[in-house]
MDAnalysis code that builds the backbone (N, CA, C; Angstrom):
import MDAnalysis as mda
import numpy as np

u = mda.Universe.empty(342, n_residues=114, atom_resindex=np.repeat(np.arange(114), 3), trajectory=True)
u.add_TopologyAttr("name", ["N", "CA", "C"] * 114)
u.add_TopologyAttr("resid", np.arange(1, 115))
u.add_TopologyAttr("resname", ["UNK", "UNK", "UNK", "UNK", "UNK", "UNK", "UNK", "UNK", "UNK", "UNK", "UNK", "UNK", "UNK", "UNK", "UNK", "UNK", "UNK", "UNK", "UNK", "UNK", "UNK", "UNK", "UNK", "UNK", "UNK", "UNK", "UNK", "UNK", "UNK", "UNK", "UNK", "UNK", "UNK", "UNK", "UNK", "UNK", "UNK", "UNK", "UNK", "UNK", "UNK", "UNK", "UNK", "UNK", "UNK", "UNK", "UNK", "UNK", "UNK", "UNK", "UNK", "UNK", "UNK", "UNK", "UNK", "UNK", "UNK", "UNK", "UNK", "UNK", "UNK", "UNK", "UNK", "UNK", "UNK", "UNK", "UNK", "UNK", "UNK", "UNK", "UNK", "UNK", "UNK", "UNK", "UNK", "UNK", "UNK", "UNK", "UNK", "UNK", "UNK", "UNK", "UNK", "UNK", "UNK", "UNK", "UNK", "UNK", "UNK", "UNK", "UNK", "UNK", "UNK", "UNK", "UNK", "UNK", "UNK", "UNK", "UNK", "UNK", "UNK", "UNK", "UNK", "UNK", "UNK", "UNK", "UNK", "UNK", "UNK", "UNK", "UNK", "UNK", "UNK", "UNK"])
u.atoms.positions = np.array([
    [104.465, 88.570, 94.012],
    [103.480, 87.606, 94.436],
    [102.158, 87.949, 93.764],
    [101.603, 86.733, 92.591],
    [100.095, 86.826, 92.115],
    [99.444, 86.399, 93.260],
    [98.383, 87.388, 93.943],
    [96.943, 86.890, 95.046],
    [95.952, 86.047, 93.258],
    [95.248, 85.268, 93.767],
    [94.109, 85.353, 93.507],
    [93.143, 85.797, 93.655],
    [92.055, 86.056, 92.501],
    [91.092, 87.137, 92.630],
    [90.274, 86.601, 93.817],
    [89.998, 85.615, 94.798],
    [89.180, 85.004, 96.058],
    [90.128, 85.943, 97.088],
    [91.352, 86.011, 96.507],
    [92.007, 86.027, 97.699],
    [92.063, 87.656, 97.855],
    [92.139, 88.601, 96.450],
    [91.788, 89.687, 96.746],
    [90.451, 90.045, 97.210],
    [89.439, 89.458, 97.005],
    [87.539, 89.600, 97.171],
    [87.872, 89.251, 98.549],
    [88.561, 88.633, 99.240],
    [88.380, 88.471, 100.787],
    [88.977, 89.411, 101.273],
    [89.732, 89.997, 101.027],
    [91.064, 91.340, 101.775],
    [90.016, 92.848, 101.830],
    [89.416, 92.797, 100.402],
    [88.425, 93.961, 100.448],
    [87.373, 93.538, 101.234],
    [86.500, 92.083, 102.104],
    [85.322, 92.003, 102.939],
    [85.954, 92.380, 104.072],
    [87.227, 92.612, 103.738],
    [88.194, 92.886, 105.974],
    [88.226, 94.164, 106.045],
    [87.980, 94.748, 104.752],
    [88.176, 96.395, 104.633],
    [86.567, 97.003, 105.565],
    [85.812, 96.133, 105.296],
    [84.217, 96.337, 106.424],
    [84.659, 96.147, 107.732],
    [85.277, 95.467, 108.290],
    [85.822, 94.916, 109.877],
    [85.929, 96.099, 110.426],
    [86.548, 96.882, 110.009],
    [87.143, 98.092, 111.004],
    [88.122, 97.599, 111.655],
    [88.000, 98.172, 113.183],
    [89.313, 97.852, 113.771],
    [90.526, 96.068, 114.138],
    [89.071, 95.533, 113.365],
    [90.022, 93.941, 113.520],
    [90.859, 94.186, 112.337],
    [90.494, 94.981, 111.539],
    [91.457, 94.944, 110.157],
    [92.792, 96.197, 110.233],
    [92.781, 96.534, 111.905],
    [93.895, 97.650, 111.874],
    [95.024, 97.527, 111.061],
    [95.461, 98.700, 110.305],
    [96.546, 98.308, 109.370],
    [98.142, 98.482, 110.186],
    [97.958, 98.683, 111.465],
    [99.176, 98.809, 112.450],
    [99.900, 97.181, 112.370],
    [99.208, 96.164, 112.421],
    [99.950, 95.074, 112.420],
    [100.481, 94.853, 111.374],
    [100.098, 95.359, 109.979],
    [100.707, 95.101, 108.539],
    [102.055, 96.199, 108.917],
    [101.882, 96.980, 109.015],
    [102.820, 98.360, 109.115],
    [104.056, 97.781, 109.740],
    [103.559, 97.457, 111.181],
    [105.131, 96.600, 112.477],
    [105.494, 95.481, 111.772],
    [104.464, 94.944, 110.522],
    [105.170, 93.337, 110.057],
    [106.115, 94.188, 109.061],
    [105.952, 94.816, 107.899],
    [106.781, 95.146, 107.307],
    [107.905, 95.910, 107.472],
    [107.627, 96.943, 108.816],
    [108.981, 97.460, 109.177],
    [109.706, 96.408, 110.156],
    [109.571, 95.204, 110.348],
    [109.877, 94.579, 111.206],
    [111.366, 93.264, 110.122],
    [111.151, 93.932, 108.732],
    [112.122, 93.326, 107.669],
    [112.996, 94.415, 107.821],
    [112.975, 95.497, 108.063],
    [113.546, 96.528, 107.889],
    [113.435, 98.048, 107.381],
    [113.995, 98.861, 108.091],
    [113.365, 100.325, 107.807],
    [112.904, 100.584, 106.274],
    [111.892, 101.303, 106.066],
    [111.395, 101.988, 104.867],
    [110.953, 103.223, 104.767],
    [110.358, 103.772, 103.583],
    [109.808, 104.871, 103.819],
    [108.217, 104.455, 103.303],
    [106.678, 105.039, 102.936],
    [105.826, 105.049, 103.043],
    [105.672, 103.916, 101.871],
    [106.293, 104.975, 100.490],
    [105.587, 103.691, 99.413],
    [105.879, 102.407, 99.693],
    [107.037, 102.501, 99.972],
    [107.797, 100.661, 100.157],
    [107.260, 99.817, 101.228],
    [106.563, 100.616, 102.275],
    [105.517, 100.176, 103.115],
    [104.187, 99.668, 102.309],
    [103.733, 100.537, 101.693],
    [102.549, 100.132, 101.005],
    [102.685, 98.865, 99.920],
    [104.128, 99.302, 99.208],
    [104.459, 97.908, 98.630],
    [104.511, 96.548, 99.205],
    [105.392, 96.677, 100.132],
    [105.090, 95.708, 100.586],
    [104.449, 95.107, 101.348],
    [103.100, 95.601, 102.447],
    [102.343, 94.873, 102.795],
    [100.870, 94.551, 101.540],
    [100.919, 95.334, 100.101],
    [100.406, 94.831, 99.267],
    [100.580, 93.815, 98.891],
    [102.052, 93.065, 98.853],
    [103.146, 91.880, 98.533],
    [102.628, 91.071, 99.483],
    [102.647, 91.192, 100.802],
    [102.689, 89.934, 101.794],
    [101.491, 89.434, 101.890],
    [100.213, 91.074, 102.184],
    [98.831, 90.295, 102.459],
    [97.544, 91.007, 101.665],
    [98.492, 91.292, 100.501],
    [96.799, 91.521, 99.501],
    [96.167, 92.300, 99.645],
    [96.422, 93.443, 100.707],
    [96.119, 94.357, 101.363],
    [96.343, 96.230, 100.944],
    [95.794, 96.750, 100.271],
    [96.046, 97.952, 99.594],
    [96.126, 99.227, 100.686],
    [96.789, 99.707, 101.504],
    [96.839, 100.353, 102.359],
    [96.526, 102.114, 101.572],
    [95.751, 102.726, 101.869],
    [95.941, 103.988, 100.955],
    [96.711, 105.233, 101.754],
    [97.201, 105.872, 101.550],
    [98.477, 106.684, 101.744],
    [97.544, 107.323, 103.159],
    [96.452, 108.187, 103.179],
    [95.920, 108.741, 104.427],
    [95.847, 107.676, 105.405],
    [95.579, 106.348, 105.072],
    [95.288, 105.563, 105.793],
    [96.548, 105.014, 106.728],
    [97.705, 104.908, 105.459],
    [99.084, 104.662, 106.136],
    [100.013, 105.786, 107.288],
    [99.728, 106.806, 106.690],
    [100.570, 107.942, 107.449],
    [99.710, 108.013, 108.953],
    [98.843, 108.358, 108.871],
    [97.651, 108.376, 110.120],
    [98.327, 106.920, 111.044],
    [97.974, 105.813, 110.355],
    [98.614, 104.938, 111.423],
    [100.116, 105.162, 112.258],
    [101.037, 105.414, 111.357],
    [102.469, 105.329, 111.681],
    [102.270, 106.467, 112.053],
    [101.482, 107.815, 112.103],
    [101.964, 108.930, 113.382],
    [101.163, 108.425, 114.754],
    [99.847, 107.254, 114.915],
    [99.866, 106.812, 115.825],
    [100.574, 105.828, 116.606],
    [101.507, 105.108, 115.405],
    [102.215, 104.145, 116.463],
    [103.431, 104.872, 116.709],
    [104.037, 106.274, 116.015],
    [105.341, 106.723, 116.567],
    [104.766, 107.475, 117.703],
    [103.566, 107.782, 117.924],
    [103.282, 108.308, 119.203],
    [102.799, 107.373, 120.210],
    [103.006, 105.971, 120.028],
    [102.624, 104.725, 121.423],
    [104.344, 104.412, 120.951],
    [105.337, 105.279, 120.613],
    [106.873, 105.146, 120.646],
    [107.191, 103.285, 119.791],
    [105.990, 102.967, 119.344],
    [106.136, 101.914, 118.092],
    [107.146, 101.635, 117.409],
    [107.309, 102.952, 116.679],
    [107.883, 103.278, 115.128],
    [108.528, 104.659, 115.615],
    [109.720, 104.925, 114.879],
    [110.594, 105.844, 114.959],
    [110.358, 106.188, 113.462],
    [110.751, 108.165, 112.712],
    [111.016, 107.801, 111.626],
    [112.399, 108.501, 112.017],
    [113.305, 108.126, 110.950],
    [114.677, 107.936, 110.177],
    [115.313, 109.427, 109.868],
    [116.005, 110.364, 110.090],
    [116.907, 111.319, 109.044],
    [116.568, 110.573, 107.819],
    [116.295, 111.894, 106.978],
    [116.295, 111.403, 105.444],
    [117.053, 112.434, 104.392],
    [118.086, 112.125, 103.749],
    [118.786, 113.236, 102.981],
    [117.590, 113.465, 101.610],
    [116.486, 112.480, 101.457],
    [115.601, 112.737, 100.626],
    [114.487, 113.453, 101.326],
    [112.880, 113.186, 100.254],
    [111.344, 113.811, 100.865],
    [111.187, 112.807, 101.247],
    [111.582, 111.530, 100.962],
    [111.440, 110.570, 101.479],
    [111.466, 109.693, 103.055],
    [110.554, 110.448, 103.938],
    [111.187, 109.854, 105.267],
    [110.901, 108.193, 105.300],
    [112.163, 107.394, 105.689],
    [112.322, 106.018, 106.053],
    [112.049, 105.869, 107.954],
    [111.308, 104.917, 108.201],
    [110.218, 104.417, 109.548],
    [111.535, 103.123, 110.067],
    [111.547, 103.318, 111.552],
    [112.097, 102.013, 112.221],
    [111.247, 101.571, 113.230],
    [110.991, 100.273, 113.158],
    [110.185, 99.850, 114.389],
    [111.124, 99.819, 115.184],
    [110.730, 100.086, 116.791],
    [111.167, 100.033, 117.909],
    [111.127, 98.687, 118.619],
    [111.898, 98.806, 119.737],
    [112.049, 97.379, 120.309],
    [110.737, 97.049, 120.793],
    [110.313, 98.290, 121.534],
    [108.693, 98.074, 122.013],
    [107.522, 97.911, 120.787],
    [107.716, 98.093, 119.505],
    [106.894, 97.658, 118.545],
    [107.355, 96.693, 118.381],
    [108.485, 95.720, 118.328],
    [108.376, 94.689, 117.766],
    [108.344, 93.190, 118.903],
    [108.416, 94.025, 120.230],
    [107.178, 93.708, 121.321],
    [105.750, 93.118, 121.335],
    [105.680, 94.249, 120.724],
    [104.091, 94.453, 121.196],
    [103.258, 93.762, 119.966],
    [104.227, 93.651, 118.654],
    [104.225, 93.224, 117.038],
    [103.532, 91.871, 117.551],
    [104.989, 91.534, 118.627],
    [105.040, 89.836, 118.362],
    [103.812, 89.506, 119.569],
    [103.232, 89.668, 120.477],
    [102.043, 90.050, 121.039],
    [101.247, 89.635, 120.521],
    [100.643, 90.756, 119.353],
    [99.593, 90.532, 118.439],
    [99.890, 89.068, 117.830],
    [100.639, 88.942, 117.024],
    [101.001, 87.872, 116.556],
    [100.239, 86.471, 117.466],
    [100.900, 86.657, 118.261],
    [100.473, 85.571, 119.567],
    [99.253, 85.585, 119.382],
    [98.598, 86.277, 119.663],
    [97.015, 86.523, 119.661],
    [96.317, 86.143, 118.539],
    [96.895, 86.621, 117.251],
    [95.813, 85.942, 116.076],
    [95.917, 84.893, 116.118],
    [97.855, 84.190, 116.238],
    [98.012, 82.835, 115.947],
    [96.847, 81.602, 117.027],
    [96.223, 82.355, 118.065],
    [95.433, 81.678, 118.824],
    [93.719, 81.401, 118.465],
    [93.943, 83.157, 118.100],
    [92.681, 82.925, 117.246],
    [92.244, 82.388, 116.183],
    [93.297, 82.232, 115.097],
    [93.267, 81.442, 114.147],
    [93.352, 79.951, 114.556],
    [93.700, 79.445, 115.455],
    [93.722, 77.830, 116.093],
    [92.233, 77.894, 116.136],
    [91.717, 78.672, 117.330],
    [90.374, 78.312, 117.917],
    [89.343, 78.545, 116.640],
    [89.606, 79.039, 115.715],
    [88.708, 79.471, 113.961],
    [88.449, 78.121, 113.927],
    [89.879, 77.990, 113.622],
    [90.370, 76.615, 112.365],
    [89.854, 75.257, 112.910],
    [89.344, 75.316, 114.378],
    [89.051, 74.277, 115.364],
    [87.907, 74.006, 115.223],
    [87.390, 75.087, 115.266],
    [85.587, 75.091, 115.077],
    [84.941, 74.864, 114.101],
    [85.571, 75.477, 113.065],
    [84.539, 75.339, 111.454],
    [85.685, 74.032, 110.791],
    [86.041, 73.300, 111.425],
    [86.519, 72.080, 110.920],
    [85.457, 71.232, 110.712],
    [85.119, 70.477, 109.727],
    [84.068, 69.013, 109.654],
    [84.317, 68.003, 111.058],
    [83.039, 67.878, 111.491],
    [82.437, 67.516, 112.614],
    [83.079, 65.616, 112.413],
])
């Protein structure tokens, strides 16, 4: 997937947000296709939302959501440990979900032409 350069210049103004820009909801969306391990995480929520997660930034999250029992990680016969979201992450995933999808209504409602 090509972003456009607007569309990357907006992903880096969410990187200022702080915690509205938690990278836990990118993390439960992509393990929520199926288990991975870190890079393929980073790959792919780079893929879905333009979003460059950097490795301290990623691991730090996923040892906080395997400790709110989120995310499980995997046996790995590699260095590679592979992450499973839990039933209660993909709970709590679809939750959030709920929530932006509302907030994004009430956005999209307001700054509409009058």
């Amino acid at each position: 997937m090509v972003l456009s350069r607007a569309v990357v210049d907006m992903h880096s103004k969410f990187d200022e947000l702080g915690r509205f820009a938690d990278p836990s909801v990118l993390i439960l969306t992509s393990l929520a296709d199926g288990d991975k391990h870190g890079y393929a995480i980073m790959t792919d929520v780079a893929d879905f939302s333009g979003v460059g997660l950097e490795p301290g930034t990623l691991y730090g999250a996923l040892a906080r959501l395997e400790r709110q029992g989120w995310v499980e990680p995997l046996a790995s016969e590699t260095r590679r440990r592979p992450y499973r979201i839990t039933a209660t992450g993909r709970t709590v995933l679809q939750q959030q979900l709920a929530s932006m999808r509302e907030i994004a209504r009430v956005g999209h409602r307001r700054i509409a032409p009058a």
